[in-house]
C-alpha positions in Angstrom: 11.1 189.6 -122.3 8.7 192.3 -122.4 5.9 192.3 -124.9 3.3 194.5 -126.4 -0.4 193.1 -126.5 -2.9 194.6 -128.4 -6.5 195.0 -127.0 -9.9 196.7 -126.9 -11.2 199.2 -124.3 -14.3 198.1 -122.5 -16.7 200.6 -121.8 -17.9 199.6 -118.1 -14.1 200.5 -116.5 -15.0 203.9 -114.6 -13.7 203.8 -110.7 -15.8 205.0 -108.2 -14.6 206.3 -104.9 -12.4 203.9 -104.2 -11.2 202.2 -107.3 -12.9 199.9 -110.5 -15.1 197.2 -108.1 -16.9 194.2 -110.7 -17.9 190.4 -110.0 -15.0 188.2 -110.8 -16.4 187.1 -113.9 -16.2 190.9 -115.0 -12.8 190.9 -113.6 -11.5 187.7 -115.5 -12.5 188.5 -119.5 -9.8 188.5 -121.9 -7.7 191.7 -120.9 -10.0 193.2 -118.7 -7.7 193.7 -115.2 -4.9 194.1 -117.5 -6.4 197.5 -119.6 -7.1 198.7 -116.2 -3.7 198.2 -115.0 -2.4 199.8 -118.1 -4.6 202.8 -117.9 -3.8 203.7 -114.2 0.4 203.6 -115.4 -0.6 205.7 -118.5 -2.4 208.0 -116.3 1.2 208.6 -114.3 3.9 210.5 -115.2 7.8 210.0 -113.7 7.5 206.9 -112.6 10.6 205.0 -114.5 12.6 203.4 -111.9 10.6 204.2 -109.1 8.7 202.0 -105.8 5.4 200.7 -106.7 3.5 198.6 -103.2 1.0 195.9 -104.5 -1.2 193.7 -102.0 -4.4 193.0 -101.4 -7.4 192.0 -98.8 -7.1 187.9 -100.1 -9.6 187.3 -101.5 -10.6 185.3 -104.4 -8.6 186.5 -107.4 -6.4 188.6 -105.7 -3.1 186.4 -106.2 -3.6 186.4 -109.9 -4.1 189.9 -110.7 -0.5 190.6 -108.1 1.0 188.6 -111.1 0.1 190.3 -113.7 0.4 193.7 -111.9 3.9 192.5 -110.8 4.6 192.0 -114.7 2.9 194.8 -115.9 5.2 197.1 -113.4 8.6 195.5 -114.7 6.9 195.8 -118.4 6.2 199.8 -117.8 9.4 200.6 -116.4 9.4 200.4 -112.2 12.5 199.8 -110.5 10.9 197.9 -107.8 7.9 195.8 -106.3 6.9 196.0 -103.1 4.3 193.3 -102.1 3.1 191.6 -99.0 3.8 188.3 -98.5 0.8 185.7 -99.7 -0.4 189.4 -101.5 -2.0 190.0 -98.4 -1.5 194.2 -97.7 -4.4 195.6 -95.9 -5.4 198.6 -97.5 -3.9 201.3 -94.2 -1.0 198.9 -93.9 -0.7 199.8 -97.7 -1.0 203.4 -97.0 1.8 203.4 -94.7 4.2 201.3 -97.1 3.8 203.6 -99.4 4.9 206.6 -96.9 7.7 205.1 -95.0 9.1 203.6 -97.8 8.4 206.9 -100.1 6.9 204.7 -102.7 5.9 206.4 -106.1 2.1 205.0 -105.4 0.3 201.7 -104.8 -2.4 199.0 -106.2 -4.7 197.7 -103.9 -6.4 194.6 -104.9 -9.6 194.7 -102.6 -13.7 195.0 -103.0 -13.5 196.3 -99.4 -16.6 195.0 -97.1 -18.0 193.3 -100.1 -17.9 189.6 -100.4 -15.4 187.4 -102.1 -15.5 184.4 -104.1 -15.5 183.1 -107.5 -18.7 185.0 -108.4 -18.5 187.4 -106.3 -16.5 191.4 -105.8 -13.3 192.2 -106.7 -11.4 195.7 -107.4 -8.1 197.4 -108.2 -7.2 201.1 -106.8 -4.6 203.0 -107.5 -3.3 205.4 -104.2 -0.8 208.2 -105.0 2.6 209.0 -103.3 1.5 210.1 -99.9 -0.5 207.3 -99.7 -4.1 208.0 -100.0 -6.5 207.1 -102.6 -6.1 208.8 -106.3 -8.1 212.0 -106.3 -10.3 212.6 -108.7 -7.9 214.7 -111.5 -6.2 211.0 -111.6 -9.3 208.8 -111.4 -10.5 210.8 -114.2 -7.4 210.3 -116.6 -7.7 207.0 -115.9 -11.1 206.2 -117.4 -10.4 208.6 -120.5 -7.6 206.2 -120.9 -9.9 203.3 -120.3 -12.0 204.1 -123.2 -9.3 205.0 -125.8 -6.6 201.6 -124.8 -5.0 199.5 -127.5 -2.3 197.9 -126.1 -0.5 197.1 -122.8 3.2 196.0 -121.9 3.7 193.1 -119.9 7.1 190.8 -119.2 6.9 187.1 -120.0 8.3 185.4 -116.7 7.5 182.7 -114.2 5.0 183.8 -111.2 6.8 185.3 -108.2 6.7 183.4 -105.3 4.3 185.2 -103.1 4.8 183.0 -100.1 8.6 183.4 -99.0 10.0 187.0 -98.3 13.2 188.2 -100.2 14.1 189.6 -103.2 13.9 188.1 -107.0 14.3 190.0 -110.1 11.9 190.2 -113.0 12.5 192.1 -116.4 14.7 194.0 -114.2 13.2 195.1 -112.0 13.5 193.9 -108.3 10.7 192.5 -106.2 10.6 192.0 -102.9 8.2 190.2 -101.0 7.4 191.9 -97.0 6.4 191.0 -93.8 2.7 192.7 -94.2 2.5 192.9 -90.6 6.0 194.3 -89.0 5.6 197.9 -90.0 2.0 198.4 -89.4 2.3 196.8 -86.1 5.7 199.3 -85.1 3.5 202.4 -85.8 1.0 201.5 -83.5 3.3 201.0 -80.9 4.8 204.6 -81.8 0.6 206.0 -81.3 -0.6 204.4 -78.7 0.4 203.6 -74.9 1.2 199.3 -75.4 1.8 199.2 -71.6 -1.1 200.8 -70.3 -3.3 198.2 -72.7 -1.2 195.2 -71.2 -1.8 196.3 -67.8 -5.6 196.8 -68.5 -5.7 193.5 -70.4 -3.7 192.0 -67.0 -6.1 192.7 -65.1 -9.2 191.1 -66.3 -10.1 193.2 -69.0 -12.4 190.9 -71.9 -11.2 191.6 -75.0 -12.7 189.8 -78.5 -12.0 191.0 -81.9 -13.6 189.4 -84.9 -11.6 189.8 -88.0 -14.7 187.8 -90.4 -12.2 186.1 -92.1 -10.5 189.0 -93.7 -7.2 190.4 -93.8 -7.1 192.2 -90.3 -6.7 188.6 -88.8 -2.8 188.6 -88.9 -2.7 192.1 -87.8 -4.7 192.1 -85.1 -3.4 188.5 -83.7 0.0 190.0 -83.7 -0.8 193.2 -82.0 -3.8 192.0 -80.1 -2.6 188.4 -78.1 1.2 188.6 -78.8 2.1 192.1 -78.2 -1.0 193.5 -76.0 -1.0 190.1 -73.8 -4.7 189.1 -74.6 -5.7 185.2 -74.5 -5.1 183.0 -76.9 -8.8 183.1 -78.7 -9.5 186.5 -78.7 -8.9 186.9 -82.2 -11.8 185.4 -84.2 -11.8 184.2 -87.6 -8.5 185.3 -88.2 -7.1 183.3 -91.1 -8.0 185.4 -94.2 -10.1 183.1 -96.9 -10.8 183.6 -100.6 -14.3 184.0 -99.9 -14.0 185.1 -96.1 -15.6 181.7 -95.1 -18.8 182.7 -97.2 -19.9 185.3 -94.9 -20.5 189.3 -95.7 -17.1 190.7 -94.1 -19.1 193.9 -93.3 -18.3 195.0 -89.5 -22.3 196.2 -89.0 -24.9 194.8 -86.9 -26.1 192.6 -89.2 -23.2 190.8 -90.7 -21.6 190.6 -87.3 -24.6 189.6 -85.5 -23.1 187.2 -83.8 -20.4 189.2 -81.8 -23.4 192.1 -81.5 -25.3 189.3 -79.5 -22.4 188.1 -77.2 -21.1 191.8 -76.7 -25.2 192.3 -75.3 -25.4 189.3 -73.0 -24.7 189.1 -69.6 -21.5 187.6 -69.5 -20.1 189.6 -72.2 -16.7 191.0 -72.2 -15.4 194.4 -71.8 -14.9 195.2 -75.2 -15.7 194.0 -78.7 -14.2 194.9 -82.0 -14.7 193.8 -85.4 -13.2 194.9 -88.6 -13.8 194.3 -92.7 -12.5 192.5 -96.0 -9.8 195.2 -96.1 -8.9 196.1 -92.9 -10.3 199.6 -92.7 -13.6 200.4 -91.2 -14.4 199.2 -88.1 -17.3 198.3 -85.1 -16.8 199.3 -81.8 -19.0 197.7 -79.2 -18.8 197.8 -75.0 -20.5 195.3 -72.7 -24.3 196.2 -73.3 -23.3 199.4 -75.4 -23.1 200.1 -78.9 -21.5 202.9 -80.6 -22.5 204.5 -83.8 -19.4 205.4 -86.2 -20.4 209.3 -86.0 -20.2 208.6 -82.3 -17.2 206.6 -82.1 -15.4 209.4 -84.5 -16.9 212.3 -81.5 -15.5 210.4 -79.0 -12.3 209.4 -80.4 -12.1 212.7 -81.2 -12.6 214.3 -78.0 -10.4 211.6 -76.0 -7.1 211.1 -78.4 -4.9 213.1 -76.1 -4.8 210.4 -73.9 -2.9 208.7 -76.4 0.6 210.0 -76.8 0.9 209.9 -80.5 -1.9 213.1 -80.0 -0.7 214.1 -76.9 -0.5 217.5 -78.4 -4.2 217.8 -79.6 -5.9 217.8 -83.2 -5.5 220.5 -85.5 -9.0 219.2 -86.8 -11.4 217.0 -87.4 -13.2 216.2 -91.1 -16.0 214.1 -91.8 -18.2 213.1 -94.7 -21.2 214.9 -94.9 -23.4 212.1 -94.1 -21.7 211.3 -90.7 -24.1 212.8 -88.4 -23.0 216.4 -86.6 -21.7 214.7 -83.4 -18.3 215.9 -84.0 -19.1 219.3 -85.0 -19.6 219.4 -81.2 -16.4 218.5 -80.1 -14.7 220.3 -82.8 -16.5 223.9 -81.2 -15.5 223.0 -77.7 -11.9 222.1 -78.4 -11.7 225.1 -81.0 -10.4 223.5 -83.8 -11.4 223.5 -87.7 -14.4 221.1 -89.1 -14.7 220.4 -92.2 -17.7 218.7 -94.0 -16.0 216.3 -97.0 -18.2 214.1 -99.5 -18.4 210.2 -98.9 -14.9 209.0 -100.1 -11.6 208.9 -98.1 -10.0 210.4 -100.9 -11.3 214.0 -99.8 -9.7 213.6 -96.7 -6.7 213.5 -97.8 -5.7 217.4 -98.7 -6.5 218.7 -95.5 -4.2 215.9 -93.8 -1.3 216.3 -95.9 -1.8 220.8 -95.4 -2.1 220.1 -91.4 -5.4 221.0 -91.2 -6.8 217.9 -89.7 -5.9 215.0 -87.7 -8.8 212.8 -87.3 -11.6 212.0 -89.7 -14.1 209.6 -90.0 -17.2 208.2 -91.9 -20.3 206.8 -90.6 -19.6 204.0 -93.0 -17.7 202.6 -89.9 -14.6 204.3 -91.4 -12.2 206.1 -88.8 -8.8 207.1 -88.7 -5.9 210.3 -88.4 -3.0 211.2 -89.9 -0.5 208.1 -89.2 -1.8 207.3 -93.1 -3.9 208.3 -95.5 -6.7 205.5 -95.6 -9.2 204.8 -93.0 -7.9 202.2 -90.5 -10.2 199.6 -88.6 -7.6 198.3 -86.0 -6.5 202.5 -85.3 -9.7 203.0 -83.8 -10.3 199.9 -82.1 -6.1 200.2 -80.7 -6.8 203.9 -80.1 -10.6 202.8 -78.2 -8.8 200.1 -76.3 -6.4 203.4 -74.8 -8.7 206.1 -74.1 -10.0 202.5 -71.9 -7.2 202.0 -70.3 -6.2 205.4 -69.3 -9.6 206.6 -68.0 -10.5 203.2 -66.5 -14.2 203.5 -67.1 -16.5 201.6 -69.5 -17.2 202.0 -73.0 -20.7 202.6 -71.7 -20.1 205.3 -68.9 -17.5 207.0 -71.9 -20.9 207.4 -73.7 -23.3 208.8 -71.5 -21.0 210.5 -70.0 -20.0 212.1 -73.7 -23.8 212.3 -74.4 -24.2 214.2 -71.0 -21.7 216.9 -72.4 -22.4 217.0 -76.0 -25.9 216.3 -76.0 -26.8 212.4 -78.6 -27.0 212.6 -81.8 -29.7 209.6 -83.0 -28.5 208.2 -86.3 -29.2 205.4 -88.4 -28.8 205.0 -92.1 -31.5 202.7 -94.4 -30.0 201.4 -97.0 -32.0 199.8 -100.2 -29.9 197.4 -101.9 -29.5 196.4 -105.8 -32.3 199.1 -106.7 -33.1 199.4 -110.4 -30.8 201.9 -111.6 -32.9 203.8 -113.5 -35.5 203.9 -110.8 -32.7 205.1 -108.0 -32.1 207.8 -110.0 -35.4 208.9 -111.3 -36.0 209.5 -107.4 -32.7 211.7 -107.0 -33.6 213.6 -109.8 -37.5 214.2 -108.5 -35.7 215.2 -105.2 -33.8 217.7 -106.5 -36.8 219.2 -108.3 -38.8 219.5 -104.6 -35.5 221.3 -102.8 -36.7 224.9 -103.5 -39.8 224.3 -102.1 -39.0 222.5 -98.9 -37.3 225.5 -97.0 -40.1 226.6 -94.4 -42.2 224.0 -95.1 -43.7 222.0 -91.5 -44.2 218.2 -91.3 -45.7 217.9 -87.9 -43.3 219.1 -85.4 -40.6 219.1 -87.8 -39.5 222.3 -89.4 -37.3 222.6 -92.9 -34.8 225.1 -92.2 -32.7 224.2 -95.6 -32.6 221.9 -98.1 -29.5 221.2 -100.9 -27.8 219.1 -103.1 -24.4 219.3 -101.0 -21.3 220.5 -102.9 -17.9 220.6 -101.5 -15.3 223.5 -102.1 -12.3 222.0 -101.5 -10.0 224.4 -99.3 -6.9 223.4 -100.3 -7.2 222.9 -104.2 -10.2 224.8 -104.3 -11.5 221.8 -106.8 -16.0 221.6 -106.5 -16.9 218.3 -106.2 -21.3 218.7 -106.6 -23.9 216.7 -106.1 -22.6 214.8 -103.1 -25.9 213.7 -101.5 -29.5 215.8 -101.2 -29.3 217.1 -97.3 -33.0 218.3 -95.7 -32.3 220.4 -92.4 -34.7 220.8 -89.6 -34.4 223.5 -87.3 -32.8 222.0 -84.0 -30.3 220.0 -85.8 -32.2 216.9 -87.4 -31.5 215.6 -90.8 -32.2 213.3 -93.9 -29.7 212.8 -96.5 -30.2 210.4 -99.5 -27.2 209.4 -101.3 -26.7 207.1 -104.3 -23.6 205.0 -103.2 -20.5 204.3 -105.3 -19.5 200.9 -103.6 -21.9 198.3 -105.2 -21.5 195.8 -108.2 -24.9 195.7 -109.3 -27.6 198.0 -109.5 -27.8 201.2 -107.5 -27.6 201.4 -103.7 -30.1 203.8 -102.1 -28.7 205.6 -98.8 -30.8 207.2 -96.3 -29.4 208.8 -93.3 -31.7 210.0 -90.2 -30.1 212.0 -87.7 -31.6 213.6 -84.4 -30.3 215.6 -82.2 -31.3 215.3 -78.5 -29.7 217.8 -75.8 -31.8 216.4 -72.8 -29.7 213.8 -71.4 -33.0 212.8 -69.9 -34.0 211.3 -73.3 -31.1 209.9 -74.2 -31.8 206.1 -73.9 -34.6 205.8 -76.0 -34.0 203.2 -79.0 -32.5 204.7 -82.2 -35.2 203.3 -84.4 -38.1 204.5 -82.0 -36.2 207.8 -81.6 -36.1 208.6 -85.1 -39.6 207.4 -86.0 -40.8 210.3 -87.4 -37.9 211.3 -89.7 -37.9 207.5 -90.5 -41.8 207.9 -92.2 -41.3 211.5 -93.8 -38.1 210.3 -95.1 -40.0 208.0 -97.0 -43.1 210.8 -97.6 -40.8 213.0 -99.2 -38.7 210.7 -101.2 -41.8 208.5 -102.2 -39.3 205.2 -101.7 -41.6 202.5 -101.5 -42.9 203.7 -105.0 -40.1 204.8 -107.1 -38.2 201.5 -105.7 -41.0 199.2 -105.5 -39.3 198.0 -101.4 -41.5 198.4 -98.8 -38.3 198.3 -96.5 -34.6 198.6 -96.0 -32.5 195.8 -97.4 -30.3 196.7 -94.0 -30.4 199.3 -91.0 -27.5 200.5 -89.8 
């Protein structure tokens, strides 16, 4: 039976760039997932008797709020529920549900690379029909709806059984519960060149992939040991838990320290790999080598045609505007379009759908093309583990050798966590008072050539998205960007990027951090950080 419920709006329910993210306790007051819920189906027109996909990254809550979405669904008029089995959908795997089965949209249930448990992140997003997160025109509607809600519709009815696939019915309306691997795992094969892996993995080739207790672990054991041939073992961690096994399920080098260290010793294998709480960003690192995601995204880039799902080249490449300008590079040599985006995967998602381009990526460890519209961890490290295999060379010699071509691009982003909010952005606001005054102005050997609060004209909608991050150029192609980020629970998080560009391969293995001193202390200088925030460093380097 469906049912009316009357309720009150709460007034903290606006998404940011990729969905509504709270603590659990936020998450579990009376009515607060299910206004949300309620708000996004409002928000949607033509819906009645369509597909809606529902899953989630595991963690802790995630089961409950597939129930009530499930009912909620039936209660607003769906004709059918997709949903992974055990609710577990990673967030690409989601995205390309939603295409190939021409789904009317989606709900993910995920926090992304922020931790889970009882008192810790959860979230709900809505993605659209071609599979890509709600651009802002829905977003939008749905926090206008947030604020004005009074009621929602639910269906009274037992819980679905999560755990067994099939089909069940519920206030008419059919659910069926998926294999959240099989059709994730058949497009890879369809991208990338299985047998050339297998015969690289044959031979010797170390491969270890640490899924942190998240929900790539399912994926990447099927694809990884059974289908690519690699030992028994070379998945880590890859059960998903509630509260991925209390650890931070953030692919950086500080939340996966520990494969960092192995990948830099001297028995290490060929290739390391880790991905996060949802399956979509990734860290890509070779025996005694590194790679940045704005490097990774270059090289990918300029290396995809050895895989045959881009055997015919990119149209282009995108990427968010604090990714560092290594692509730009390989964008001019291959002659193709770039386009700068703001931070969100969302902005991607026009100029994949009009052909414009094919891979994009985010310095947030985010990569991925056109197979779907969400970033995809296990892509990058599936289309890495490729470019490998047909080149036969190291993920180290790939580098310099890229390096050697393109010229290195330094990067590192500082990131000041759980800043007072009003403090972060009393700092923005003083920034954006000293950009028409920093143009021409020398600190040092350091010249600004421009300085902006980055907007982005959208080509294909021609929508203006502004103040997207406050960009300093040097002359010769350095940077600082400071961005106030949209993916925290609490407080604000402070972003600073530092980028410099080096042409002289002769000075390309100096240490990031060294390398990028002196943009490291103006960056500061300018921004007068350890003031406004009251930290007299980074809560993590990146």
């Amino acid at each position: 039976m469906t049912k009316t419920v009357s309720t009150t709006p709460y007034g903290d329910q606006k998404p940011g760039t990729s969905g509504l993210r709270k603590k659990v306790p936020v998450f579990q007051q009376k009515n607060y997932a299910e206004n949300f819920i309620q708000s996004i189906f409002d928000s949607l027109e033509g819906f009645a008797g369509k597909t809606l996909v529902i899953g989630g990254d595991g963690r802790f809550y995630n089961r409950d709020v597939i129930q009530i979405a499930i009912k909620m669904a039936a209660a607003n008029g769906f004709g059918q529920v997709l949903v992974g089995r055990g609710g577990i959908l990673s967030t690409p795997a989601a995205s390309n549900i939603i295409r190939k089965y021409k789904a009317f949209g989606g709900i993910i249930l995920s926090a992304s690379h922020n931790p889970g448990g009882p008192t810790e992140d959860f979230g709900i997003k809505y993605n659209t029909g071609n599979g890509g997160p709600a651009p802002e025109k829905i977003t939008d509607a749905i926090f206008a709806r947030t604020k004005t809600i009074d009621a929602y519709k639910i269906v009274e009815a037992d819980d679905i059984n999560l755990d067994m696939e099939g089909e069940s019915e519920i206030g008419g309306m059919t659910v069926t519960v998926i294999d959240p691997v099989a059709d994730y795992a058949e497009l890879m094969e369809k991208l990338f060149d299985f047998p050339a892996i297998r015969a690289l993995i044959s031979n010797g080739f170390g491969v270890v992939f640490d899924a942190m207790s998240a929900v790539t672990g399912p994926y990447a054991k099927e694809i990884i040991e059974n289908r690519l041939g690699a030992p028994k073992g070379s998945v880590l961690n890859f059960m998903p838990l509630p509260d991925f096994g209390g650890h931070h399920p953030d692919p950086n080098l500080v939340h996966a320290r520990a494969l960092y260290e192995e990948m830099m010793s001297e028995n290490a294998p060929d290739f390391g790999a880790a991905s996060d709480g949802d399956g979509d960003r990734n860290l890509i690192i070779g025996k005694g080598m590194f790679v940045t995601p704005s490097d990774s995204l270059a090289m990918l880039a300029a290396n995809a045609h050895l895989a045959p799902g881009y055997a015919r080249g990119l149209a282009g490449i995108a990427r968010s505007m604090p990714t560092s300008g290594a692509a730009d590079r390989v964008a001019e040599k291959l002659g193709i379009g770039m386009y700068e985006t703001p931070t969100g995967w969302k902005f991607f998602g026009n100029l994949l759908d009009e052909g414009m381009a094919t891979i994009c990526g985010e310095e947030s460890a985010g990569t991925g093309s056109n197979h779907v519209r969400e970033k995809d961890g296990l892509w990058a490290v599936l289309l890495w583990l490729n470019i490998l295999a047909v080149r036969g060379e190291s993920v180290a010699e790939i580098s310099r050798q890229h390096w050697a071509s393109y010229g290195r691009n330094y990067y590192s982003r500082h990131d000041y966590e759980e800043v007072d909010a009003d403090a972060a952005n009393a700092l923005v606001a003083a920034l954006r008072e000293k950009l028409p005054s920093l143009p021409g102005t020398s600190f040092g050997a350091l010249k600004v050539e421009a300085a902006d609060d980055f907007a982005y004209h959208d080509p294909v909608d021609h929508s203006v998205s502004d103040h997207q991050g406050i960009r300093i150029l040097f002359e010769g192609g350095s940077r600082i960007v400071y961005r106030l980020s949209g993916t925290g629970t609490s407080g604000a998080t402070l972003r600073v990027y530092i980028e410099r560009y080096e042409p002289d391969a002769s000075r390309h293995d100096i240490e990031t951090q060294e390398a990028l001193a002196d943009l490291i202390t103006l960056a500061d200088e300018i921004a007068d950080i350890r003031t406004r925030t009251g930290r007299d460093a980074p809560s993590v380097i990146t």
